[in-house]
N, C-alpha and C positions, 0 to 999 in steps of 0.2 A: 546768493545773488545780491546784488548790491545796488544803491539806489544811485543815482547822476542828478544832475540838475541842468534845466532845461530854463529856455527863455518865457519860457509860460506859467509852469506848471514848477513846485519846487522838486518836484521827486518823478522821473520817468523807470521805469524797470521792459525788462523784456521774459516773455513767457517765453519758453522755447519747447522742442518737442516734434516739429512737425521738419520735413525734409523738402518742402513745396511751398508753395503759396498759398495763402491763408485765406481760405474765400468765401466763410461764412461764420460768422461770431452771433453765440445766444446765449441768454442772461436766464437763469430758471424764475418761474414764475413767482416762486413762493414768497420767498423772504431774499432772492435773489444769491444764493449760497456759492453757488456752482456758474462757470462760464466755460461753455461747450464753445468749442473750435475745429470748421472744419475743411479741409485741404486738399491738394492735387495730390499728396502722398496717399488718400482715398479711405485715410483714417481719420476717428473723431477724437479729440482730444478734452476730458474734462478736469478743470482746476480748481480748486476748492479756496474760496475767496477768505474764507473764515481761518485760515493757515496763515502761520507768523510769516509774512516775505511770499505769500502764496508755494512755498515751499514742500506741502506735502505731495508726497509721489501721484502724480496726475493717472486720472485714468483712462484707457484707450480703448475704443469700441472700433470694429471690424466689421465690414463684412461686404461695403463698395467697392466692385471693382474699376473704378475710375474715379475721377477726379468728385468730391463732395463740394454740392452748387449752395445749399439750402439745412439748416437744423432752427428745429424749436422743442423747446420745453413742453411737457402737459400740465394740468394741473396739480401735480403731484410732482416731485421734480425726480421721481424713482422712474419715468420716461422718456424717451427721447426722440423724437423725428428726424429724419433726414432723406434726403433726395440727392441724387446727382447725375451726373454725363452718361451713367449705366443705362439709364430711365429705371431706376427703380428706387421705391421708398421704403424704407426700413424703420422699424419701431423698436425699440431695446425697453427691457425693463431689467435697469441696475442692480434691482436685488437680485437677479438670478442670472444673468452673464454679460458679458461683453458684445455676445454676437445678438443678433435680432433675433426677436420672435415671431415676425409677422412681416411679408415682403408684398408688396403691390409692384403694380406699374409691368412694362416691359423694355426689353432692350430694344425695340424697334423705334423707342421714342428717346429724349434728353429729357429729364426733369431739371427744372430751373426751380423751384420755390416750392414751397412746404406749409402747411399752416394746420392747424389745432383747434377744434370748438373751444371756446373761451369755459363754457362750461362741464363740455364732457368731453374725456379722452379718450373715448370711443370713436369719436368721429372727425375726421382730418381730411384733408384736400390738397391734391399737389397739380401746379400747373407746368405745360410741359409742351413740346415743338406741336403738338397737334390735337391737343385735347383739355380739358380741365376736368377732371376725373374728385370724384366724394368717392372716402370708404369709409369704412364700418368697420373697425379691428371684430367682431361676431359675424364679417362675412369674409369669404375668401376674396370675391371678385368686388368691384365699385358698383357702389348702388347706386351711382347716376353720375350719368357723364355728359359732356358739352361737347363735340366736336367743334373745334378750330381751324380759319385758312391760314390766320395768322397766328404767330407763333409768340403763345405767352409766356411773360415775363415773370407774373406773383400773380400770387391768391394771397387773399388776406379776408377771413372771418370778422364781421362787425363782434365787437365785443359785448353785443346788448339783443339788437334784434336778430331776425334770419334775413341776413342779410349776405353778399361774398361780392368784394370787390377787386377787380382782376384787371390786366395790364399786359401791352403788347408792345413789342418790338414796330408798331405801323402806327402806333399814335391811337391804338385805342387803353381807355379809360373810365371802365364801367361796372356801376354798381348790380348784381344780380338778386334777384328774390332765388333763395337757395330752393323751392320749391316748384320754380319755374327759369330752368337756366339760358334758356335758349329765347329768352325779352327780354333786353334789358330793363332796369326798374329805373335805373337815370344815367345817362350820358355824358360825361364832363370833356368840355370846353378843352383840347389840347391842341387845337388850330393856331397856329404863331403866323404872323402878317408882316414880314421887315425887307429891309436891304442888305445885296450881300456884302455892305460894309464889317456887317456884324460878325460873318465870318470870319471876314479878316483879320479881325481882330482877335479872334477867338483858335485862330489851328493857322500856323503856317501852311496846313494841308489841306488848304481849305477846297482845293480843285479836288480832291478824293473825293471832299464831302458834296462836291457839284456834281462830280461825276454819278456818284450814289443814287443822289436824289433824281437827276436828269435836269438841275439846275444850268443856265449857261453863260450865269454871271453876273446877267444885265439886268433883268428885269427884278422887280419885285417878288420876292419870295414867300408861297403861301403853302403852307404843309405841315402836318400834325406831329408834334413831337414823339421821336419813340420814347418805351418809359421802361426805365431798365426796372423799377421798384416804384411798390407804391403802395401805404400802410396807414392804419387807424392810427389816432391817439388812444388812451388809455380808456375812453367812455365814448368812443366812435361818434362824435360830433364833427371832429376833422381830420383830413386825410394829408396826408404831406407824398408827393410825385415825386419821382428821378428824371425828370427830360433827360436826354444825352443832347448836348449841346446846349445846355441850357443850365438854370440854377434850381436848387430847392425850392418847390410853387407847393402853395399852399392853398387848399380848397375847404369850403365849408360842406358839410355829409351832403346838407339838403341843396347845395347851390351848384349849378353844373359850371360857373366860371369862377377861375381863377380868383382868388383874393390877395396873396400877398408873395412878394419874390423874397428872396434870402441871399442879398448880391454879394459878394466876395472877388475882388479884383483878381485873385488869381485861383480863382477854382476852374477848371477843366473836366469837364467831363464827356469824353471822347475815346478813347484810347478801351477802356475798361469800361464793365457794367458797373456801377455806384448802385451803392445802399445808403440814399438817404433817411434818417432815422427821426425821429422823435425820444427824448431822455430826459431825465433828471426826476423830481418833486412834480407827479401828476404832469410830467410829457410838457414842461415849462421849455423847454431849451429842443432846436433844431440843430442836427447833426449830419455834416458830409464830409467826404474824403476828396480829393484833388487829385489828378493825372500828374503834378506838379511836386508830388511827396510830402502835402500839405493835408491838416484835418482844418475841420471850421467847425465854428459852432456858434449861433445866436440865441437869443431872446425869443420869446414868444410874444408879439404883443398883447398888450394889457386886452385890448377889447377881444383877446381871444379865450381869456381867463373866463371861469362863469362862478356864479355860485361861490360856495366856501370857499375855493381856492385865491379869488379876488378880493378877500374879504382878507384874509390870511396876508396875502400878498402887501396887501395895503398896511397893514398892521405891523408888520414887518419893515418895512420902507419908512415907516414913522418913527421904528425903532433904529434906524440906522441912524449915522451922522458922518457925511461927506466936509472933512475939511479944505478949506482954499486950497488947497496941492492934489484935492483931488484924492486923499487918502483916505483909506475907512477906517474908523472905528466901531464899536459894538459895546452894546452890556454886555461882561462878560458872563459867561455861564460853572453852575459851579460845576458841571460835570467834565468840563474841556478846560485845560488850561491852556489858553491860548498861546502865551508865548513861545510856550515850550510844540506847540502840537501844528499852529499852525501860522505860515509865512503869510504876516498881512502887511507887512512892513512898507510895502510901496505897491500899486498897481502894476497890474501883469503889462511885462514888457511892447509884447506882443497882441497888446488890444488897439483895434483899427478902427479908424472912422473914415472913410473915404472921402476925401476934402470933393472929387469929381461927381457931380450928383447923374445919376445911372440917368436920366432920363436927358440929359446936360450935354451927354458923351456923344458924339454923332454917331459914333458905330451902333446905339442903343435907341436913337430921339424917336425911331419909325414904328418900333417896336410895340404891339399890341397884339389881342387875340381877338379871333377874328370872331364880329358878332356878338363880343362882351358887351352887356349893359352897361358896366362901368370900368375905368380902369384897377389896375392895383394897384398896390403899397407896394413899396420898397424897403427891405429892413437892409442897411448900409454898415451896423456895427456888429462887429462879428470881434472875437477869437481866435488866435489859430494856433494850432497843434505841431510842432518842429517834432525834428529828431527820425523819421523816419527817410529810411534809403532807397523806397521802391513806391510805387503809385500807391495811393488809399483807397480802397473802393467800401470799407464799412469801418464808420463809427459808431460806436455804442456807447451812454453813458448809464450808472446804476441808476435805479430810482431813490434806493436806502441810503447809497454811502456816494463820498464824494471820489468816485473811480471813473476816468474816461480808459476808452480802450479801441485802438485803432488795428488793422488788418488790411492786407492788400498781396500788392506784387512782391511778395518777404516772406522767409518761410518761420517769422518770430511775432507774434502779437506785441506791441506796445500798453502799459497802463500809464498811467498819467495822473496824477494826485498833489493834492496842496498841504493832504496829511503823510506826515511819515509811513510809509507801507506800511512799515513794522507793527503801526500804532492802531490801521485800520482793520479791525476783528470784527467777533458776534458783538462785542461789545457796544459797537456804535451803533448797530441797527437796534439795540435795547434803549438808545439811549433820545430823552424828546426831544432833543435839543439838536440833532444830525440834521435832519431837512431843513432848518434855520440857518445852521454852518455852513452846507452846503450849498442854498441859495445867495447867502451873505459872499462868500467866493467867487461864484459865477458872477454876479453883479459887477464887481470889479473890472471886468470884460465889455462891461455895457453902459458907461458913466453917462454917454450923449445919449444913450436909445431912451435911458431909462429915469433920468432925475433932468 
């Protein structure tokens, strides 16, 4: 396979292997080695990142009979999760075959989402058209379950306390006490208040989206965003949302309103469910896909850094040097030879600042949620991700190595990199100086958000 060059990124490649459309991409937890992909062809596909050109012969797990909505990693990357349109959930353990060992769920439901205790891989959770079901791989059946009117989106396990935060097609958005599922433990703020300018602006089909909702044009528009995903960062302080029809929102664990948007002039999300993500160096960088065959990706801001990593961050940023054109330089490091390894020559083509300020645009000025204490932030400078033929519904970036990787309405995953494919191995996750390089690259996407 062989690498191209892209207006973003110096090096784009395509995975291939799947005969459908690619509807769910996972990173293993450990050191990040393996990236699981999975498809309407109703197989799982895994690629071993640590392989020259990702090259070696991938491996393929079995056993869904319809299309795969949802996979994750365990704490061991010898496991594997997945869910799909079957209703049922599947668990594979690598060292001993392709097909599963252990099956939940039934076909009378759709599983949508999948998720893993952070600390034991015993215990998993999948949500699904009418229920949010906990198992126990040491039980046959779910040792507790939530019945549902509305029809969930994800589960996602706090990565710290007992905590499960879950998400609905009707605009619900709530945090659960895993031992008490049927009270919420807090509520979050997904009530939007505007004019249907915004639509307009937003879907030439926008009477669909009146008809949908029971909208009838005229009046002021008040109703809760559906939330196709919605997930912790790496130390569950904060949660990043999917609205459909709406942008990447981001919330604080303990605050039930909205904090900050992640606007992007041409992101869409209508069409498709989106997997907006959180990636990089401790979940620094926001990541979505577009209806528009476009990826994005921002910044985190600063006051959402805590602790070491703000400290880090800073320390880093002292070491940079921005000259007049706006170019970067670096101390170089002895383990990376930069010339040779990585394109710093000029800022990514493809970095936007949006001269229209989102609150400025009339389709956006009425726009708030409803009952907020305070308004939010707008982050305006983004990234974007070219080269794909079919809508984006999940981006992922690594935490170790500088890899972005896009999936959607295409039956090829995209990778995306500033280092030569060839050149990104075990090597670099050994090496201390990679989360430096990799931050130092993203930044170039962010010259106004960030200096």
């Amino acid at each position: 396979m062989s690498c191209s060059r892209t207006n973003d990124f110096k090096y784009v490649q395509a995975l291939t292997g799947h005969t459908g459309c690619v509807n769910a991409l996972a990173l293993s937890r450990n050191i990040g080695r393996y990236l699981a992909t999975g498809s309407d062809d109703k197989r799982i596909i895994l690629h071993d990142l640590f392989s020259k050109n990702f090259d070696r012969q991938p491996v393929v797990l079995h056993g869904h009979e319809n299309n795969v909505f949802s996979i994750k990693f365990g704490k061991q990357d010898s496991h594997v999760y997945s869910c799909g349109l079957d209703g049922f959930s599947f668990v594979y353990d690598l060292n001993k075959s392709n097909r599963p060992f252990y099956r939940g769920g039934n076909a009378s439901e759709q599983a949508y989402k999948i998720d893993v205790k952070k600390d034991d891989d015993n215990l998993f959770a999948v949500a699904s058209t009418q229920s949010l079901e906990l198992f126990d791989l040491r039980m046959r059946a779910p040792y507790n379950e939530l019945a549902c009117r509305q029809q969930l989106s994800t589960v996602n396990y706090h990565p710290i306390e007992q905590k499960i935060l879950v998400a609905s097609m009707k605009g619900k958005l709530d945090l659960l006490d895993e031992r008490k599922l049927d009270r919420p433990y807090l509520k979050y703020n997904t009530a939007l208040r505007y004019y249907p300018s915004f639509f307009q602006q937003r879907a030439s089909d926008a009477v669909t989206l009146f008809e949908e909702f029971g909208f009838s044009g005229s009046e002021t528009i008040r109703f809760e965003l559906p939330m196709s995903n919605a997930t912790f960062n790496y130390n569950g302080e904060l949660i990043l949302a999917s609205p459909l029809f709406f942008f990447p929102t981001l919330y604080r664990t303990s605050d039930a309103d909205p904090q900050v948007i992640f606007y992007a002039r041409e992101l869409r999300h209508i069409w498709t469910m989106k997997n907006f993500n959180f990636g990089g160096p401790y979940d620094k960088m926001v990541l979505a896909g577009s209806d528009k065959k476009l990826g994005f990706f921002w910044h985190l801001p600063d006051t959402f850094y805590t602790g070491l990593e703000q400290r880090k961050s800073t320390e880093q940023r002292n070491r940079s040097i921005f000259t007049q054109q706006g170019r970067f330089t670096s101390q170089p490091t002895t383990n990376l030879n930069l010339e040779r390894d990585v394109f710093l020559a000029q800022p990514f083509n493809e970095a936007i600042s949006d001269t229209v300020d989102f609150f400025s645009n009339s389709s956006y000025a009425g726009i708030q949620f409803k009952d907020a204490k305070k308004p939010f932030d707008v982050i305006q400078t983004y990234g974007k991700l070219l080269n794909a033929r079919g809508m984006i519904n999940s981006v992922v970036m690594h935490r170790r190595m500088p890899l972005i990787f896009t999936a959607g309405v295409e039956n090829i995953v995209h990778v995306y990199s500033n280092l030569e494919l060839g050149h990104v191995t075990k090597s670099y996750n050994q090496n201390s100086e990679t989360l430096n390089i990799f931050e130092q690259l993203l930044q170039q996407n962010n010259l106004n958000d960030l200096f």
